[in-house]
N, CA, C and O atoms as a GROMACS GRO file, in nm:
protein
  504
    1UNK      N    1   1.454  -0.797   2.018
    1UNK     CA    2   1.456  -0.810   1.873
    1UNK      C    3   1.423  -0.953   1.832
    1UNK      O    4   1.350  -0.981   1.737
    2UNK      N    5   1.489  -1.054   1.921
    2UNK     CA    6   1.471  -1.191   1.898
    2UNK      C    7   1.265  -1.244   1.898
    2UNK      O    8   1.195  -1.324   1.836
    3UNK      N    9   1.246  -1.148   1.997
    3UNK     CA   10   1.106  -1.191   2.052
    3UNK      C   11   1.014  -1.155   1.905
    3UNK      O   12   0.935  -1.232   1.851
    4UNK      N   13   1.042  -1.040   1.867
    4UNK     CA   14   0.991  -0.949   1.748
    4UNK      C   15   0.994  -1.031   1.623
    4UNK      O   16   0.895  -1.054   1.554
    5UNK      N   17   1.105  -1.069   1.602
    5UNK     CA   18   1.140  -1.206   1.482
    5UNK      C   19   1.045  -1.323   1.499
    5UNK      O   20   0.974  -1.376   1.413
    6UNK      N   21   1.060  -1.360   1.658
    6UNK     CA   22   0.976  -1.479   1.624
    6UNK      C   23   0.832  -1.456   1.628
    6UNK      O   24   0.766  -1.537   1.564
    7UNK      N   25   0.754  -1.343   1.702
    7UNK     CA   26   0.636  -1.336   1.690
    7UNK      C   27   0.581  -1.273   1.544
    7UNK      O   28   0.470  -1.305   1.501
    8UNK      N   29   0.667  -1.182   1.476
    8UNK     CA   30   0.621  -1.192   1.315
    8UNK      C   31   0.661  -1.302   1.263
    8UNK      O   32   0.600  -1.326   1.158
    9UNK      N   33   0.714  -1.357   1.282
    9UNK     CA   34   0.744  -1.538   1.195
    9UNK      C   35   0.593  -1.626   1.219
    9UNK      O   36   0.537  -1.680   1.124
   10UNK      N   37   0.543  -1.630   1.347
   10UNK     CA   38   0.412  -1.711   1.409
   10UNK      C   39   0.301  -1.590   1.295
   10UNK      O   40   0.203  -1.616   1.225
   11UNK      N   41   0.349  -1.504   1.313
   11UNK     CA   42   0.189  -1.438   1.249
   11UNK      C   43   0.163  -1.439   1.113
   11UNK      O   44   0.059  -1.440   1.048
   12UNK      N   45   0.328  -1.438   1.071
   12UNK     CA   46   0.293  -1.457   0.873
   12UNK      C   47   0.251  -1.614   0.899
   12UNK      O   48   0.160  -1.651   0.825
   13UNK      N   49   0.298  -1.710   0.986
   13UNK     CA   50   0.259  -1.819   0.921
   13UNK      C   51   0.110  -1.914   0.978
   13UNK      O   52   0.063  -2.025   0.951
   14UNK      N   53   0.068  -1.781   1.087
   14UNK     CA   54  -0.095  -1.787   1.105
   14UNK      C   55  -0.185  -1.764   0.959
   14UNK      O   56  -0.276  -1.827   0.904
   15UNK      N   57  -0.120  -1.656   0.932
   15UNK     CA   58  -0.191  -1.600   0.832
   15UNK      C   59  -0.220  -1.646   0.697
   15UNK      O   60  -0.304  -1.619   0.611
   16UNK      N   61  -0.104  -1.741   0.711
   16UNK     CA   62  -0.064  -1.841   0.593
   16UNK      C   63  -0.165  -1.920   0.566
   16UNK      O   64  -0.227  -1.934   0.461
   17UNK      N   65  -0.184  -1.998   0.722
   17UNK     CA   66  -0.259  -2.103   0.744
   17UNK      C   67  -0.413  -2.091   0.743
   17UNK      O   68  -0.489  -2.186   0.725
   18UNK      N   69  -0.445  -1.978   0.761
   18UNK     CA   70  -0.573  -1.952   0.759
   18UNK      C   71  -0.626  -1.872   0.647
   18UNK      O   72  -0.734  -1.812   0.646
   19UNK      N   73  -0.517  -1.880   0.532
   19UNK     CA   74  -0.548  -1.825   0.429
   19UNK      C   75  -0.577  -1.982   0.317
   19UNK      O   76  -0.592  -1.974   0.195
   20UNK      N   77  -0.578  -2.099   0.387
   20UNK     CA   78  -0.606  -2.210   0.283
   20UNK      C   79  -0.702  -2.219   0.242
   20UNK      O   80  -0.787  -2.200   0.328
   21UNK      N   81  -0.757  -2.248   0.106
   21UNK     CA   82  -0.867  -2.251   0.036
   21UNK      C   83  -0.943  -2.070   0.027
   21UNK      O   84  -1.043  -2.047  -0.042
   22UNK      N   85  -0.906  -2.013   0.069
   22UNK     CA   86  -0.957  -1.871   0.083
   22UNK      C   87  -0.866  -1.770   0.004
   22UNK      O   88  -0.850  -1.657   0.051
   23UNK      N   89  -0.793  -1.814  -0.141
   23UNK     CA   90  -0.744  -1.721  -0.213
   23UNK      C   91  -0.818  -1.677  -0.292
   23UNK      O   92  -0.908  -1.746  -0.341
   24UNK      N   93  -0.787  -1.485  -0.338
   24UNK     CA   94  -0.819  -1.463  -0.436
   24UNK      C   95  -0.732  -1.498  -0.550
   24UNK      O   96  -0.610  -1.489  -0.546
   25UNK      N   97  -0.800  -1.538  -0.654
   25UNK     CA   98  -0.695  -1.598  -0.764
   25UNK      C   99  -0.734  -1.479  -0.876
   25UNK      O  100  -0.845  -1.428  -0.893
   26UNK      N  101  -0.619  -1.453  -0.941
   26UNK     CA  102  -0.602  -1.328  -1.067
   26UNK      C  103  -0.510  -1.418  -1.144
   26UNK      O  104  -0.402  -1.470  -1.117
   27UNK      N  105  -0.623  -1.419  -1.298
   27UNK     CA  106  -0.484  -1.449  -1.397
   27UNK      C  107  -0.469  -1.342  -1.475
   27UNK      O  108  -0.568  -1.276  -1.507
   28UNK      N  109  -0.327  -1.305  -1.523
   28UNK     CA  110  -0.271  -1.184  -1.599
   28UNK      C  111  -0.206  -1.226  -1.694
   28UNK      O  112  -0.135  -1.325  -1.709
   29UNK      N  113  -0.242  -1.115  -1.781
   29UNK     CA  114  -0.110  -1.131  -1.896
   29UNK      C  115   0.024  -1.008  -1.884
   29UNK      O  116   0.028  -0.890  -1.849
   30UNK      N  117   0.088  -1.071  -1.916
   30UNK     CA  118   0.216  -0.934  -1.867
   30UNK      C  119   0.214  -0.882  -1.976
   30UNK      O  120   0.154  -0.912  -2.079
   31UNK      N  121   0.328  -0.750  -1.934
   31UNK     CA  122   0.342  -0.697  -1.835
   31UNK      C  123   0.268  -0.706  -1.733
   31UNK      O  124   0.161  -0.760  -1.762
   32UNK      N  125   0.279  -0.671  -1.594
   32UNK     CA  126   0.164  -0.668  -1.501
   32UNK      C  127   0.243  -0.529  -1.408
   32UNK      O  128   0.362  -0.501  -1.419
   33UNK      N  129   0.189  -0.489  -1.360
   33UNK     CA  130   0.215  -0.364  -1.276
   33UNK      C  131   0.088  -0.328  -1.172
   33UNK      O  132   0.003  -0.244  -1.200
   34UNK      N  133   0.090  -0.388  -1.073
   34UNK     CA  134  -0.033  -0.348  -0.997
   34UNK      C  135  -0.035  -0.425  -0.876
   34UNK      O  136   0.016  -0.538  -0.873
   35UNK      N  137  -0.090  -0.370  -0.776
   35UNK     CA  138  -0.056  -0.355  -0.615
   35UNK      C  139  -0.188  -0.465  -0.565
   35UNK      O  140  -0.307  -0.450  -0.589
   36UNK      N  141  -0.128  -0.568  -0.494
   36UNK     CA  142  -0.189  -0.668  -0.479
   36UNK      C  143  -0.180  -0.693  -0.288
   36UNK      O  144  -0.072  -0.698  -0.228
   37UNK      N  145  -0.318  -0.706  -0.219
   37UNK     CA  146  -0.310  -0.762  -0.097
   37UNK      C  147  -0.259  -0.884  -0.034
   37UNK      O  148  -0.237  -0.962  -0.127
   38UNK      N  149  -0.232  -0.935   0.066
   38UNK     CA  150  -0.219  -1.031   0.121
   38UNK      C  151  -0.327  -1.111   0.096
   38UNK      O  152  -0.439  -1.060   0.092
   39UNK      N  153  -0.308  -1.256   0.074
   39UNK     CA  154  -0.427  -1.351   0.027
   39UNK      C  155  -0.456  -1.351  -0.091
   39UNK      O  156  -0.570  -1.391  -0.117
   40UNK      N  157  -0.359  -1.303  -0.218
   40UNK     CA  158  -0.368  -1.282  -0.335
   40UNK      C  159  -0.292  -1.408  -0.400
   40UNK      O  160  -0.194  -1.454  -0.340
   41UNK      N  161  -0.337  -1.469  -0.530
   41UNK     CA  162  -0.264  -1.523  -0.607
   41UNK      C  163  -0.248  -1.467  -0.750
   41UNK      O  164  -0.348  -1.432  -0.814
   42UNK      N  165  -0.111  -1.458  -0.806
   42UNK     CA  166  -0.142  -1.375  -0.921
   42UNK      C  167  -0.074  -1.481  -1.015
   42UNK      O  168   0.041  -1.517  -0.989
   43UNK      N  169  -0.148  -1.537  -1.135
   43UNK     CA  170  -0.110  -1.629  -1.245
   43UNK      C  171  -0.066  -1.574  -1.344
   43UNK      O  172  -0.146  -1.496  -1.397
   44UNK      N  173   0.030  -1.583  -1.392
   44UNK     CA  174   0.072  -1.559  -1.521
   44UNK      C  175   0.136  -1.659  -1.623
   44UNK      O  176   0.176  -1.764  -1.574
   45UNK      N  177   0.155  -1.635  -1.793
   45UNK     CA  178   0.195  -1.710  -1.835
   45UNK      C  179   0.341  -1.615  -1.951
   45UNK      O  180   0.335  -1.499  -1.990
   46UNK      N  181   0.454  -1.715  -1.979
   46UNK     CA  182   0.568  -1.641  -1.973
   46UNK      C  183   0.555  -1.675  -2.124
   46UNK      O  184   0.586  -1.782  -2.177
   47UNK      N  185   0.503  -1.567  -2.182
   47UNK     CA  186   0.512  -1.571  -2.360
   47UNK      C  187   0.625  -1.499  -2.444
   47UNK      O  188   0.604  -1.448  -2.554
   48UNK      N  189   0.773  -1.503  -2.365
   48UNK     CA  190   0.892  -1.436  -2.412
   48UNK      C  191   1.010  -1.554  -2.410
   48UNK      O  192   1.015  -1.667  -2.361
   49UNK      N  193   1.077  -1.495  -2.468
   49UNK     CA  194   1.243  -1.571  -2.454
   49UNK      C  195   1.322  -1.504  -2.379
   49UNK      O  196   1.433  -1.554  -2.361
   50UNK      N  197   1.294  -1.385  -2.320
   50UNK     CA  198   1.413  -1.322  -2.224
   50UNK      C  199   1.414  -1.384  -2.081
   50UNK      O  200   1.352  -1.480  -2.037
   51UNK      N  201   1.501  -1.304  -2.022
   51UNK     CA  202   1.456  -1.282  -1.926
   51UNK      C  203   1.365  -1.214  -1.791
   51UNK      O  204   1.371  -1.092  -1.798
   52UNK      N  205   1.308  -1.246  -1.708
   52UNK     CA  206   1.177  -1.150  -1.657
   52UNK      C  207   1.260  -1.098  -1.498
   52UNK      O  208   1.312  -1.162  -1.406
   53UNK      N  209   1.235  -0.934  -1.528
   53UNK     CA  210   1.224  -0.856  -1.404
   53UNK      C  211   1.128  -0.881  -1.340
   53UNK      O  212   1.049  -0.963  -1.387
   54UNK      N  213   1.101  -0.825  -1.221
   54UNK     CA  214   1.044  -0.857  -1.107
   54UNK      C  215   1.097  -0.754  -1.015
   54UNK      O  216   1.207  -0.746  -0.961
   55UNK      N  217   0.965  -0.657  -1.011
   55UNK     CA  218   0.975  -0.552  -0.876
   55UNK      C  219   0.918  -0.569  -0.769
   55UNK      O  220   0.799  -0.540  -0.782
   56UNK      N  221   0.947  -0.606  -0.654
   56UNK     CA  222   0.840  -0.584  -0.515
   56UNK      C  223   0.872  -0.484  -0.485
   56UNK      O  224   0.977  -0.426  -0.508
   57UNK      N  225   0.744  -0.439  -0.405
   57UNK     CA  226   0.742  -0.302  -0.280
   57UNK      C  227   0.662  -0.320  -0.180
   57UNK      O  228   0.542  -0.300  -0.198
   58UNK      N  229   0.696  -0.349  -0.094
   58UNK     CA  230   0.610  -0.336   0.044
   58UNK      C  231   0.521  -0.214   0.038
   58UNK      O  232   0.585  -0.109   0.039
   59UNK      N  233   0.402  -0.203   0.032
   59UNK     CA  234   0.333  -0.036   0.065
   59UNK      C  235   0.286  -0.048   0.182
   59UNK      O  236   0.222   0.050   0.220
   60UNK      N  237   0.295  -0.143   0.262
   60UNK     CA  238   0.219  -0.147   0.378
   60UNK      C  239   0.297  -0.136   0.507
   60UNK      O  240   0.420  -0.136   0.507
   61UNK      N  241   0.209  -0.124   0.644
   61UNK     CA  242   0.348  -0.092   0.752
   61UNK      C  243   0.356  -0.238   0.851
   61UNK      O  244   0.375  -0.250   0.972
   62UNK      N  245   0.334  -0.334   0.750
   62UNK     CA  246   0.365  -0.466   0.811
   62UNK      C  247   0.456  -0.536   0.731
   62UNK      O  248   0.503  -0.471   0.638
   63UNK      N  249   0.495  -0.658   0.745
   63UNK     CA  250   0.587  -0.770   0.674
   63UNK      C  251   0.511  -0.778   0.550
   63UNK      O  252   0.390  -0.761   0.563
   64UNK      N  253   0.562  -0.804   0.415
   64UNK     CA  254   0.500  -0.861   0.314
   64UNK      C  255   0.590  -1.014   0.309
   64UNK      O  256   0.690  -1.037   0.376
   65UNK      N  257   0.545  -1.076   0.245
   65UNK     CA  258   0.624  -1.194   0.165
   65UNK      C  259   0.545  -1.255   0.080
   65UNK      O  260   0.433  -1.300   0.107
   66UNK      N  261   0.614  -1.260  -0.052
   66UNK     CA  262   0.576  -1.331  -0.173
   66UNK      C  263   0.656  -1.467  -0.178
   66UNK      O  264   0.760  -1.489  -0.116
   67UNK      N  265   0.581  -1.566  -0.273
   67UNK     CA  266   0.644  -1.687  -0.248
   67UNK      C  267   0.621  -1.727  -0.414
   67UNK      O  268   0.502  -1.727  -0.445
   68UNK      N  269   0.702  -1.755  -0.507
   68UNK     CA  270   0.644  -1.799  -0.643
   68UNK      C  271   0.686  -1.991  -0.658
   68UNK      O  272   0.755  -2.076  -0.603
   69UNK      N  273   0.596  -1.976  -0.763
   69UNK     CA  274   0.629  -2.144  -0.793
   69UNK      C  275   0.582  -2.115  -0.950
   69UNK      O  276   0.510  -2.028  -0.998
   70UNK      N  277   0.659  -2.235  -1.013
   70UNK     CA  278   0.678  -2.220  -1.173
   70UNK      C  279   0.586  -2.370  -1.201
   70UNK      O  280   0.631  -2.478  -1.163
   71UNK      N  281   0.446  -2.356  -1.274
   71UNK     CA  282   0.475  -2.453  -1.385
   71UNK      C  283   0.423  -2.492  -1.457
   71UNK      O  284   0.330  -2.432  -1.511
   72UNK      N  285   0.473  -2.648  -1.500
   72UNK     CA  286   0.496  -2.672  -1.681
   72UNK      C  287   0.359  -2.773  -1.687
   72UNK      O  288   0.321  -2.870  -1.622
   73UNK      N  289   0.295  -2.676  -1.832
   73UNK     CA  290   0.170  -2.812  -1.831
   73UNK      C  291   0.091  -2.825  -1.719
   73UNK      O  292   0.066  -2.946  -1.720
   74UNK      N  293   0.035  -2.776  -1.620
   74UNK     CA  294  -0.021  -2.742  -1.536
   74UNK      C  295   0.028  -2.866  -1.415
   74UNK      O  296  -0.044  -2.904  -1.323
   75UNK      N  297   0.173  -2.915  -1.444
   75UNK     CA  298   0.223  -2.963  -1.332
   75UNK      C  299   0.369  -2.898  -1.286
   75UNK      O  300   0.473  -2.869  -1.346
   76UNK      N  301   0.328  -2.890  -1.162
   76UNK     CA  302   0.422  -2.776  -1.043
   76UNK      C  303   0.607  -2.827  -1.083
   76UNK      O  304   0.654  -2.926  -1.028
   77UNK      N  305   0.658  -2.777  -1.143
   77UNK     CA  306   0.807  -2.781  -1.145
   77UNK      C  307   0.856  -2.854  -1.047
   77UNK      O  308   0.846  -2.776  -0.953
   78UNK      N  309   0.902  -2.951  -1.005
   78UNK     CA  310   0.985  -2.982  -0.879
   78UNK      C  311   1.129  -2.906  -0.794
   78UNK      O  312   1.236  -2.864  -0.839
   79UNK      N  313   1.085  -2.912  -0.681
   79UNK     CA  314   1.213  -2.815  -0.632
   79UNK      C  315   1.323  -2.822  -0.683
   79UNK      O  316   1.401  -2.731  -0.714
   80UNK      N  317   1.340  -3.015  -0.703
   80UNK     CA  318   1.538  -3.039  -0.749
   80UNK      C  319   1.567  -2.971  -0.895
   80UNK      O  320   1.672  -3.004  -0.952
   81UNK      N  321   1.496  -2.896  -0.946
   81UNK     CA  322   1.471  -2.842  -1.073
   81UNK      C  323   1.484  -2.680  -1.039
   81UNK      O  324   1.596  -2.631  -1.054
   82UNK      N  325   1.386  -2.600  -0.997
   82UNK     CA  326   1.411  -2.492  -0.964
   82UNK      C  327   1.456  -2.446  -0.823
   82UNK      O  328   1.451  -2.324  -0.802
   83UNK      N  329   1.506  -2.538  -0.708
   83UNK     CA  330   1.494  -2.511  -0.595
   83UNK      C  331   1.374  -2.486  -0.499
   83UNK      O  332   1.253  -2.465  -0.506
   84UNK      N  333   1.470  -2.498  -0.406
   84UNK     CA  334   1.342  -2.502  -0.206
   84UNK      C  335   1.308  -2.385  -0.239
   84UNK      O  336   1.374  -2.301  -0.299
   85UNK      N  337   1.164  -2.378  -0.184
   85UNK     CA  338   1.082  -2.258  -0.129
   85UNK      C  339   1.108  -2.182  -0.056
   85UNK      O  340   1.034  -2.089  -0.024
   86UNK      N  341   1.234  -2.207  -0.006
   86UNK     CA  342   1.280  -2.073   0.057
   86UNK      C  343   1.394  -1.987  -0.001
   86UNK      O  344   1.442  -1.896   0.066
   87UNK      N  345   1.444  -2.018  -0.141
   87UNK     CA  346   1.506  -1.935  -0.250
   87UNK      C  347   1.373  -1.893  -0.283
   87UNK      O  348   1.371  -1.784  -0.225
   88UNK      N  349   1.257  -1.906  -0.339
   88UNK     CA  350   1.129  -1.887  -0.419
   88UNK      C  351   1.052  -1.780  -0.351
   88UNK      O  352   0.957  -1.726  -0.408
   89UNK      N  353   1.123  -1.718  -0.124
   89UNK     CA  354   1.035  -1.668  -0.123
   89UNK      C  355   1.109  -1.536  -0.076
   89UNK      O  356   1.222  -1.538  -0.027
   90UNK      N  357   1.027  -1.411  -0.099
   90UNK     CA  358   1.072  -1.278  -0.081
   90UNK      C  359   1.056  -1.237   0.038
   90UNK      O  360   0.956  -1.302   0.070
   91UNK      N  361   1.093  -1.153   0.160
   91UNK     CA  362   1.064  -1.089   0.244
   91UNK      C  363   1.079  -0.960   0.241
   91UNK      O  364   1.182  -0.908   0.199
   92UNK      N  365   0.964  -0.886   0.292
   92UNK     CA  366   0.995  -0.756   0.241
   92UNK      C  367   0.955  -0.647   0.389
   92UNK      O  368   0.837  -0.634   0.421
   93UNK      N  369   1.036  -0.596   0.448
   93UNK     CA  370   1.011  -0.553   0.557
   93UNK      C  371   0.931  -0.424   0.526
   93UNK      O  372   0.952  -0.380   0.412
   94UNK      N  373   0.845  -0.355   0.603
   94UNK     CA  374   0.758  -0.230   0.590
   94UNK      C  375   0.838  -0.128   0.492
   94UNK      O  376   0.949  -0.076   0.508
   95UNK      N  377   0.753  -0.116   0.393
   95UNK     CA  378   0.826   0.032   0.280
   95UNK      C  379   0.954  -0.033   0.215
   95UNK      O  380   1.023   0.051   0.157
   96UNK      N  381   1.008  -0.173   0.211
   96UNK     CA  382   1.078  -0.195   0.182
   96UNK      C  383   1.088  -0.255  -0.030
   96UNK      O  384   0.977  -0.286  -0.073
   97UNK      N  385   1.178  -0.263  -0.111
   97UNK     CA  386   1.216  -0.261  -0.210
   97UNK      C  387   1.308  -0.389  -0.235
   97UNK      O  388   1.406  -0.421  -0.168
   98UNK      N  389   1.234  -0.482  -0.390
   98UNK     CA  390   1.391  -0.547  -0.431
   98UNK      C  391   1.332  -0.548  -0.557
   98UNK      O  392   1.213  -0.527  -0.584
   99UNK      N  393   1.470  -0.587  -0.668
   99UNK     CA  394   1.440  -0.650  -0.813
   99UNK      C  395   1.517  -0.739  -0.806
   99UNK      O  396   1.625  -0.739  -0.747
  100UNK      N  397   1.447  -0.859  -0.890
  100UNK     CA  398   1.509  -0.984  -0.894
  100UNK      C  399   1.432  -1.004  -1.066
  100UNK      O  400   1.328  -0.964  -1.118
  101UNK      N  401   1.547  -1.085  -1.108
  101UNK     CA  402   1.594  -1.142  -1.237
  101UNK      C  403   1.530  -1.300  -1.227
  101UNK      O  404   1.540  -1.372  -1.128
  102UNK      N  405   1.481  -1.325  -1.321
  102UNK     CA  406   1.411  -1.486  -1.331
  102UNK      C  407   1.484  -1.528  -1.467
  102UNK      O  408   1.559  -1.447  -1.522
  103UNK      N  409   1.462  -1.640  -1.515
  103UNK     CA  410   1.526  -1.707  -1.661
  103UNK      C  411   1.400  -1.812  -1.684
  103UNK      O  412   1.411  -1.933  -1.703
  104UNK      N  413   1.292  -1.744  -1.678
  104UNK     CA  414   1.201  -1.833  -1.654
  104UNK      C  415   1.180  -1.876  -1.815
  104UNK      O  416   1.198  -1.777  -1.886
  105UNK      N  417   1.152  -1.972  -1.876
  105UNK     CA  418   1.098  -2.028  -2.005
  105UNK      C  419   0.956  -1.989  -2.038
  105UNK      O  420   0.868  -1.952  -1.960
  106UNK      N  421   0.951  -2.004  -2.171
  106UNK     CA  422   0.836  -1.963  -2.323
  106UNK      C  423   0.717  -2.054  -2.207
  106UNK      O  424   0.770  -2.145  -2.143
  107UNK      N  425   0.607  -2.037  -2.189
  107UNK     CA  426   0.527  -2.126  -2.155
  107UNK      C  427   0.514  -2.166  -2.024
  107UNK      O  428   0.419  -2.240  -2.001
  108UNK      N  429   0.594  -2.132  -1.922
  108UNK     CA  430   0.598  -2.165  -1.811
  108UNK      C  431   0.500  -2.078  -1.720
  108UNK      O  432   0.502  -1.959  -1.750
  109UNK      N  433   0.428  -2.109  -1.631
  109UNK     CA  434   0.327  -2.065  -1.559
  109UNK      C  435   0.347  -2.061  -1.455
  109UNK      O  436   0.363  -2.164  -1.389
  110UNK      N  437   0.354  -1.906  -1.390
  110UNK     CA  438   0.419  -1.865  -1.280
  110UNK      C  439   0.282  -1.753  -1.200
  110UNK      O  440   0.233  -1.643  -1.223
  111UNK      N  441   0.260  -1.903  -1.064
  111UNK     CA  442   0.203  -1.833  -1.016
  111UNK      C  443   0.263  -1.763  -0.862
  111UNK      O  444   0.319  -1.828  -0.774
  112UNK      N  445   0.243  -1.658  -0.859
  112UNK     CA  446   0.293  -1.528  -0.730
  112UNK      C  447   0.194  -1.570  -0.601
  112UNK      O  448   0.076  -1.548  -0.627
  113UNK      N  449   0.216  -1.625  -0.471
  113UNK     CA  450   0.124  -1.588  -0.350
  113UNK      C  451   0.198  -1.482  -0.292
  113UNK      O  452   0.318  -1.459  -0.273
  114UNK      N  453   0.061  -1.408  -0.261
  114UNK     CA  454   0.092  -1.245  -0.145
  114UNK      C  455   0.074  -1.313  -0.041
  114UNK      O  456  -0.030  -1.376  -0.058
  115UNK      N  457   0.125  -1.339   0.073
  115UNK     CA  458   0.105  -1.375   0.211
  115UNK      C  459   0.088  -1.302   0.316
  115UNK      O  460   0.007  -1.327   0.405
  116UNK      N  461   0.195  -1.166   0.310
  116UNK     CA  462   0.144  -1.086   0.399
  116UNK      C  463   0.208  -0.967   0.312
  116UNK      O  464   0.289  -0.970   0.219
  117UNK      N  465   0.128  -0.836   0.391
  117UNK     CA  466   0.138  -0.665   0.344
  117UNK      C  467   0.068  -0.662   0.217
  117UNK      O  468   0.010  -0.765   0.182
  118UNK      N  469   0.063  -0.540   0.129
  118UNK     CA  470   0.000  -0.476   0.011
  118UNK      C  471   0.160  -0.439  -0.076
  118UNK      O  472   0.250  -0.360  -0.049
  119UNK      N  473   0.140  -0.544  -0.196
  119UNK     CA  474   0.270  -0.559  -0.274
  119UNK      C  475   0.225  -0.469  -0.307
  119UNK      O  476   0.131  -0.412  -0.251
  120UNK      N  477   0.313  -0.414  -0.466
  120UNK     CA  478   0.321  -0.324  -0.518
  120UNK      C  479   0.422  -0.430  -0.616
  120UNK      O  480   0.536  -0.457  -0.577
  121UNK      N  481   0.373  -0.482  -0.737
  121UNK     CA  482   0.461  -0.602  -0.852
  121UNK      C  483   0.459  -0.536  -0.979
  121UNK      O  484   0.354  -0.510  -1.039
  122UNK      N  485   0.611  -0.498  -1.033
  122UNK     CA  486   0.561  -0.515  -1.160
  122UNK      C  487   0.675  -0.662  -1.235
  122UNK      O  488   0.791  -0.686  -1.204
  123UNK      N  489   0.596  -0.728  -1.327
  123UNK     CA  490   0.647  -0.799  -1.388
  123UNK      C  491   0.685  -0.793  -1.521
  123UNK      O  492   0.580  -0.788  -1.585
  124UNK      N  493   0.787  -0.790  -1.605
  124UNK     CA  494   0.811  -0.780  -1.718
  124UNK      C  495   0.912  -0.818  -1.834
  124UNK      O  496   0.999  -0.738  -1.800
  125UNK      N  497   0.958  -0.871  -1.929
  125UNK     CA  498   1.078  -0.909  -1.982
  125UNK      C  499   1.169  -0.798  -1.978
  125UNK      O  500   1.141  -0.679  -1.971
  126UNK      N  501   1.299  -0.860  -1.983
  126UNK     CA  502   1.427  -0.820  -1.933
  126UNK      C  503   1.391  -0.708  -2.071
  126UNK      O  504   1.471  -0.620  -2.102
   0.00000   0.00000   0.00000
């Protein structure tokens, strides 16, 4: 099991690495609801006062993981502000499911990387 952990750990973060400069980039307006590959970036901008749901779904029969980053004025939020990238990132094992709650602000620009598997996102105010 240990061996299994670490050789999907080396391969999402092959995949990572050889996904630099080679994204597809999507900007959306939300709602958004729609099933996105690995090597995807999905931009959005947060034109509410609530708060935003957030569905993943793994559809694929590999690891997914999404990783988001927030920001303001087209400069990247700092972690000591929203936290490390590893609160920011999702793991989603084959066929697997979560919802998560954001408090994200009016204006803030939140872009989604797919790293690995075929998400399945919908995004939307609370």
């Amino acid at each position: 099991m240990k061996t299994l952990a670490i050789l999907t750990g080396f391969l999402i973060g092959f995949s990572v690495y050889g996904q630099e400069g080679s994204w597809t980039i999507l900007k959306m307006e939300l709602p958004i609801n729609e099933t996105f590959e690995a090597g995807t970036k999905v931009i959005c901008v947060i034109e509410y006062d609530n708060h935003t749901l957030v569905d993943y779904s793994n559809l694929s029969d590999t690891p997914a993981r999404i990783i988001f980053h927030v920001s303001e004025s087209g400069v990247r939020v700092p972690d000591e502000r929203i936290g490390p990238v590893r609160f920011r990132t999702k793991d989603l094992a084959p066929g697997e499911k979560s919802q998560m709650t954001y408090n994200w602000e009016r204006g803030q620009e939140i872009t989604f990387e797919i790293t690995g598997g075929k998400v399945l996102m919908e995004v939307k105010p609370e």
